[in-house]
C-alpha positions in Angstrom: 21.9 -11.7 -2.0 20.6 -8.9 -0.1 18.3 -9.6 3.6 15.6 -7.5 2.2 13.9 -7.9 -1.2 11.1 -5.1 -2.0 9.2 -6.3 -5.2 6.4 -3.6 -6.9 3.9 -4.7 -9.2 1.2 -2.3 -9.8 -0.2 -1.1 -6.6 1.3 -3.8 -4.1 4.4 -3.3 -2.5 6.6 -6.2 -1.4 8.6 -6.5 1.3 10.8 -10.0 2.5 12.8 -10.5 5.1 15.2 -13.3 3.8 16.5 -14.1 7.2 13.8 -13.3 9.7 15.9 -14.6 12.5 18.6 -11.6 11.6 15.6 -8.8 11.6 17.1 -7.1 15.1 20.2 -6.8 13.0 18.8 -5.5 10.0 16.5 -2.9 11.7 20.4 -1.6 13.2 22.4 -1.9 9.6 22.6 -0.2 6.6 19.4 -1.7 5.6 16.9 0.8 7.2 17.8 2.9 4.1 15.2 0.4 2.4 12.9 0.0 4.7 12.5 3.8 4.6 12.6 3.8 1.2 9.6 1.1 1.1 7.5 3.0 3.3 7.9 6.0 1.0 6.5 4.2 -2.1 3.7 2.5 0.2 2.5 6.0 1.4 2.7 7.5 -2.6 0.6 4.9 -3.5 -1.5 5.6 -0.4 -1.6 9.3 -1.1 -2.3 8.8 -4.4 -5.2 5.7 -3.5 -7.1 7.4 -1.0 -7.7 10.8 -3.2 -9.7 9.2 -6.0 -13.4 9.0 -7.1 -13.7 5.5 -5.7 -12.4 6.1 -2.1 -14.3 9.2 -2.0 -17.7 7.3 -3.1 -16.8 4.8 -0.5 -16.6 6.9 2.6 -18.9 8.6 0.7 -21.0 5.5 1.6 -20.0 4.5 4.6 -20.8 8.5 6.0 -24.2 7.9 4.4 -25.3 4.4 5.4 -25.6 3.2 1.7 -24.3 0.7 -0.4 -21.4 2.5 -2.4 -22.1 3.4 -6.7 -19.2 2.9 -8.2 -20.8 3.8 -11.4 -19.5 7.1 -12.2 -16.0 6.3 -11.0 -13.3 6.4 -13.7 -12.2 2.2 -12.7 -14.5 -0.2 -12.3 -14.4 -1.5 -8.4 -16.4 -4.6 -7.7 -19.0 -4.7 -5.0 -19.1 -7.0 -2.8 
């Protein structure tokens, strides 16, 4: 069984440390190479996230001091 388990399902990104106790040895061993490789899918998804219709109507928002319209947006984002 491997210390880290990264799990993906849609846009969330899962990462478990299966023996938190070990983490100052796993940061030193071979298992880096996932941890980098986890931070890579998090920041495509990032990438990919903060470029569309709905982030940009939210700053959008935010910039303007109004309640975001998520109207026009190609998803459907509830308002809260």
């Amino acid at each position: 069984m491997s210390d880290i388990v990264i799990e993906r399902s849609g846009g969330i990104l899962r990462v478990e440390l299966n023996r938190p106790a070990q983490k100052k040895r796993l940061i030193k061993d071979a298992s880096i190479s996932q941890l980098r490789e986890a931070v890579k899918i998090e920041n495509q998804e990032f990438s990919e996230r903060v470029r569309s219709a709905e982030a940009k109507e939210a700053l959008s928002a935010f910039l303007e001091k109004r309640p975001p319209n998520f109207t026009n947006t190609a998803t459907r984002v509830a308002v809260q």
